[in-house]
N, C-alpha and C positions, 0 to 999 in steps of 0.2 A: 582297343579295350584290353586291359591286360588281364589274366587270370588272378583269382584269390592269394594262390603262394607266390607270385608273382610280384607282387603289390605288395604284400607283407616284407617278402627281404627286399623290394627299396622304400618302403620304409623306415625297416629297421637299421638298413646303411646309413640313410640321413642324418638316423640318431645320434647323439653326443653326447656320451655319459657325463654328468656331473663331476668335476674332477675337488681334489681336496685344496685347491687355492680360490678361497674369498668365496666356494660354495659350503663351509661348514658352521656349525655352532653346535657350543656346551650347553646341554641340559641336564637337568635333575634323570635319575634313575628314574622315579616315578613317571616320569613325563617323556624315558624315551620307546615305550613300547608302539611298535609300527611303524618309527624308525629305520632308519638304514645306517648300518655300521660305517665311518667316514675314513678314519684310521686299526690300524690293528693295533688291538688289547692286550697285555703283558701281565704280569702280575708276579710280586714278588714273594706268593704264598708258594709253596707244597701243596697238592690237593691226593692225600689228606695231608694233613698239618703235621702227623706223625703216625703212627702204626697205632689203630686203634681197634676195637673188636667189633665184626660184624652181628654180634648172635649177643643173648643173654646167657651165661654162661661161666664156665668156669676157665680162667688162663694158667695153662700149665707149660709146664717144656713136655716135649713130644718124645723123648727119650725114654720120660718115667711112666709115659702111659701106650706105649705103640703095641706091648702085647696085651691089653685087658680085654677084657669081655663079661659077661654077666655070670659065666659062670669060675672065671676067675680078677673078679675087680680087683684095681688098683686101689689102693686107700693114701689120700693125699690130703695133709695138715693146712686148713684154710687161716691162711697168713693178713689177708687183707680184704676190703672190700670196697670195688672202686667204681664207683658212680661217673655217668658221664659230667664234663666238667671237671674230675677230681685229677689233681697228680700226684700219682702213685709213689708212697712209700719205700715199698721195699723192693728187693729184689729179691724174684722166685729163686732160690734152691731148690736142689735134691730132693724131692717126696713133700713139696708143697706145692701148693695154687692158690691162685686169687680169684674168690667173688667178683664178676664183670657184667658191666650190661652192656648193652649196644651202645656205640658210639665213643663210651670210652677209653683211655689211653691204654697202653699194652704195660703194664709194668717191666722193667727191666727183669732179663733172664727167660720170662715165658715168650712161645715162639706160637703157639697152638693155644685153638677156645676151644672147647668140648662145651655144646650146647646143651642146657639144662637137662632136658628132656632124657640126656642118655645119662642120668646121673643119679645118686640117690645122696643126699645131705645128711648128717647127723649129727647135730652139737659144730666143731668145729673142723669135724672132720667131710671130706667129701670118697665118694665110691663112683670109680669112673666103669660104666656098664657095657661101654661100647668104645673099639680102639678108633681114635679119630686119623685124618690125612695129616701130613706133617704140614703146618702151618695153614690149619683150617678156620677158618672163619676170621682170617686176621686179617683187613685193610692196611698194607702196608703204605707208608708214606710216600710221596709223589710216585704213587703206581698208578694216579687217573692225570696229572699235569705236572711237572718241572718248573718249578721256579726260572721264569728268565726267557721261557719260552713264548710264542704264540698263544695265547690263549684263544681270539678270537678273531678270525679275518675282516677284512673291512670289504663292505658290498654285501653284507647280508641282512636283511631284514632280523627286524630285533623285536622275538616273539617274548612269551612268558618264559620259556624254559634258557633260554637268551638271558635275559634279566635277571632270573636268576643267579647265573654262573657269576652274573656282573655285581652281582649284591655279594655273594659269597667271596669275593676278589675283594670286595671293598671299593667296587670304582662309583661312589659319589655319583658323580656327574661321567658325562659319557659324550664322545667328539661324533655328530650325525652330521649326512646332507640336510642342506635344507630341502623344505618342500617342493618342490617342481610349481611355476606358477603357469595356470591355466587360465585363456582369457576365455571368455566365452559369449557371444552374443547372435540374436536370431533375428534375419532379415525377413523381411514382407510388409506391406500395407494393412493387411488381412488382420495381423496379429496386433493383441492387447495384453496388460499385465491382468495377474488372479484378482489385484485389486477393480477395475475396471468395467463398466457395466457391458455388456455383447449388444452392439449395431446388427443390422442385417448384413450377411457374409464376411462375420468377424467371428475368428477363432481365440482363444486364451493359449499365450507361448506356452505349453507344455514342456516343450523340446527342453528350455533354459534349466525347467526344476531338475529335469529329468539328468540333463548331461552335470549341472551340479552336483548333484548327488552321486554319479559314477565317478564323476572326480575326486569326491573324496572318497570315496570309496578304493581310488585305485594310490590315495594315500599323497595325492598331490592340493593345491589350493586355487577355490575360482577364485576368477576375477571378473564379477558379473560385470555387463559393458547394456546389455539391455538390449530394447527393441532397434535395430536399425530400420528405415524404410526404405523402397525400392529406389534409393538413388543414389548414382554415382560419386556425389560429393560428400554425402554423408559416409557412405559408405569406405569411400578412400580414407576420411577422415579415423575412422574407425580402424580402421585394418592398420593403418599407421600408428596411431596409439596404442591398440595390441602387440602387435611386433615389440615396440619398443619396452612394453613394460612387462613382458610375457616369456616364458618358453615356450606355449605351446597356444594356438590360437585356435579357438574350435566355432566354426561360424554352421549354424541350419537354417535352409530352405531358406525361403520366398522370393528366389529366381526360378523362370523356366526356364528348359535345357537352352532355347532360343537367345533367349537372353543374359548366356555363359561368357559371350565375347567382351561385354564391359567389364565382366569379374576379372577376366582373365587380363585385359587392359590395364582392369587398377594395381592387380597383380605384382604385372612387368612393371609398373612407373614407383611401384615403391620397392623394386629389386628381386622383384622374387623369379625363380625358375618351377615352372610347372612340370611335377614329375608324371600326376598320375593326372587323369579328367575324368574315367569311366574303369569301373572293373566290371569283370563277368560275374555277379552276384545277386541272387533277388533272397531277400529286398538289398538295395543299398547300392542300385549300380551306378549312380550319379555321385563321382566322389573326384574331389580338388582337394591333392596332396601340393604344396610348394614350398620350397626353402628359399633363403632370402640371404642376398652378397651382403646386404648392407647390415642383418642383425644375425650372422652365420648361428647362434642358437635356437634361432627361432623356426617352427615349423608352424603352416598355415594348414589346417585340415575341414574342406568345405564339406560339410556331412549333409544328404540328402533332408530333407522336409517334415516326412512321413517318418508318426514315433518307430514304428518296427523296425524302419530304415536306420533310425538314428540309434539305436539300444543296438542292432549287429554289426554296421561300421564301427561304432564306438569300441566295444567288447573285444573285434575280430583286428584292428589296427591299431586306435588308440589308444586303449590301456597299454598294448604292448608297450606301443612308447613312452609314453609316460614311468612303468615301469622301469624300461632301460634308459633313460635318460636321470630319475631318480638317482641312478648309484648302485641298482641289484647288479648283484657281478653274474648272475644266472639265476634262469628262473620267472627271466619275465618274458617268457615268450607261452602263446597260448597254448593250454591244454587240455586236448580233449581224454574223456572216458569212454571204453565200448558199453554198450548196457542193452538191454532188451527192450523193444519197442513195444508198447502196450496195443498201439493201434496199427493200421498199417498206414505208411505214411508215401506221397507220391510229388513226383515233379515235373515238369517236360526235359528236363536231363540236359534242355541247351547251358544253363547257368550253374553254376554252384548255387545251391538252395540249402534255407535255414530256415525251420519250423520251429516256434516258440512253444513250451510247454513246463511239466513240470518233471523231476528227476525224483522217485520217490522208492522207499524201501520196504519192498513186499514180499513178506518170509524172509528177508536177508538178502534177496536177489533186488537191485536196484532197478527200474523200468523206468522208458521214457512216455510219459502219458501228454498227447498233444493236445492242447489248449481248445475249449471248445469255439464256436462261430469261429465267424468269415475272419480269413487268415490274410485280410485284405492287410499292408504295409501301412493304412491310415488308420487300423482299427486299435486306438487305443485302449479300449476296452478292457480285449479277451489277452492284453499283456498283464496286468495283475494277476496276482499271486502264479508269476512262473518265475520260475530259475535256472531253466535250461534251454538252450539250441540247439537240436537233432538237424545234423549235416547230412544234406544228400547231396555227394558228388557231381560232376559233371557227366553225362552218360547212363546217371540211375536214376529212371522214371518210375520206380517202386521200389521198396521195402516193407515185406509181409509182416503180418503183423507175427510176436513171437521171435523177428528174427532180431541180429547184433546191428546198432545203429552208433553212429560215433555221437557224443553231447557233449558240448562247451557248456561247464557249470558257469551260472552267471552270477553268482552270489558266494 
């Protein structure tokens, strides 16, 4: 049984990033936020486009005004006045300036804004009240990017502030990975669809909505495969057509641990090598990680039965992958917060332990407050409305209440 960080770096070894042949495509701007950058961005603007003014104000040369003050102002002949959008006229001389707002272009000759505020107006003339720095409040041309250069690396997720830089470049269309394809299907006898009326000891697959939903979430696409039932030929049949049409194959429950050896069987006969079978974790210590000679992108990841089990595997390995197999060049590995434990939380210290609750901000101090009822791995219950797992170690069989607890945000 291997430990938690054990299990996560071979894991994340198996993984195989998305490379940029025959895994990209062009989309619209609009349609590439949560994305992942495929290739690096160029652009053949200046950012800015040329020396423009940061302030409302007035653009002088810094020569004519570096000794004013209020009680000796400058008096300076207002020659033009330049609205953003406008190109500027004239060129500042000797004991002139120009009317500027924000954003617009620096007229030739002036080097310095003197912000309204330090100024007094009259007729066409201006009184400079206070001596400015030389070349204050002026956004010089490619002082934030260089034409020609890098503008954006490729592996990074592509947020709003992303998108914009990319709208502002003019890049149209934009070269992403595509989506990571996730298959995903849950074995047992036991188990029926939401559509479907409940027999005596029949449950409704939960597990399917559930891991659905973390998959997109984690920015990849299901591929719902449905209920399998406890047997071996469906079941090959199954794993087989995942493999082949999938990156990532994510199967729950309805084997017991007893009856591992036909998994592991059908396993080997469609090529796969089994890495992981058990890690030291509650909930979630029944776990079949395998990779496979015959479809080398493909990862099998047999996740435990039980929803709590299924929401910390998934969280604590899978997203991982998923994430680094997408295309993030960094960034998709898990990460925890320290915070304060609302309650005190406890474990027998044999296992790495994960308590599900909520992460919440109290006076500005975030606390980890633990979900209430039985903290049973079946209990689907008392998992709504949380978004956090408080980690207790291996070896810690208490953490007081008030004290620092580490939490994996799950939302």
């Amino acid at each position: 049984m291997l430990s938690v960080s054990d299990t996560e770096a071979v894991i994340l070894n198996l993984v195989q990033p998305l490379d940029a042949q025959g895994n990209t495509e062009n989309v619209d701007l609009l349609a590439a936020a949560g994305r992942i950058l495929s290739i690096p961005v160029t652009s053949q603007l200046d950012f800015p486009h040329w020396d423009n003014s940061a302030m409302d104000g007035y653009a002088v040369r810094y020569e004519d005004v570096k000794h004013s003050s209020a009680q000796q102002p400058v008096v300076l002949e207002i020659v033009e006045e330049i609205p953003a959008g406008y190109q500027p006229q004239s060129t500042i001389l000797q004991g002139q300036a120009a009317r500027i707002f924000t954003g617009a272009v620096m007229p030739q000759g002036a080097d310095t804004v003197v912000m309204q505020e330090m100024t007094s107006r009259q007729d066409n003339q201006v009184q400079i009240l206070t001596a400015p720095k030389p070349q204050e409040f002026v956004r010089h041309k490619a002082e934030f990017y260089q034409a020609g250069t890098q503008l954006l690396p490729p592996g990074i997720l592509l947020n709003p502030s992303e998108i914009a830089v990319l709208a502002a470049a003019q890049c149209a269309q934009v070269s992403v990975y595509r989506r990571p394809r996730v298959a995903i299907f849950s074995t047992g006898d036991e188990l029926v669809t939401v559509e479907q009326p409940l027999a005596a000891g029949q449950i409704v697959d939960s597990n399917a909505y559930a891991l659905a939903a973390l998959v997109k979430q984690a920015g990849a696409e299901a591929l719902m495969l449905g209920i399998v039932k406890d047997d071996p030929v469906a079941l090959e049949k199954t794993i087989a057509y995942a493999i082949a049409n999938a990156d990532i194959v994510i199967s729950s429950g309805g084997v017991s641990v007893g009856d591992y050896d036909y998994v592991d069987k059908i396993l080997e006969s469609l090529g796969a090598e089994i890495h992981i079978r058990a890690v030291a974790m509650r909930p979630g210590k029944p776990l079949t990680v395998a990779s496979f000679s015959t479809h080398k992108s493909a990862l099998y990841f047999g996740l435990p039965g039980n929803p709590a089990a299924v929401l910390v595997t998934f969280l604590r390995f899978v997203q991982p992958a998923i994430k680094k197999l997408a295309g993030l060049s960094a960034g998709w590995q898990v990460k925890f917060v320290k915070v304060r434990s609302h309650q005190e939380l406890r474990s027998d210290g044999k296992r790495e332990t994960y308590v599900w609750g909520q992460l919440r901000l109290i006076d500005g101090v975030y606390q980890f407050h633990k979900a209430g009822g039985s903290h049973s791995s079946g209990n689907l219950i008392n998992l709504a409305q949380t978004n956090a797992l408080a980690l207790l170690p291996v070896g810690t069989t208490l953490i007081p209440s008030g004290e620092e607890v580490l939490v994996l945000p799950t939302l």
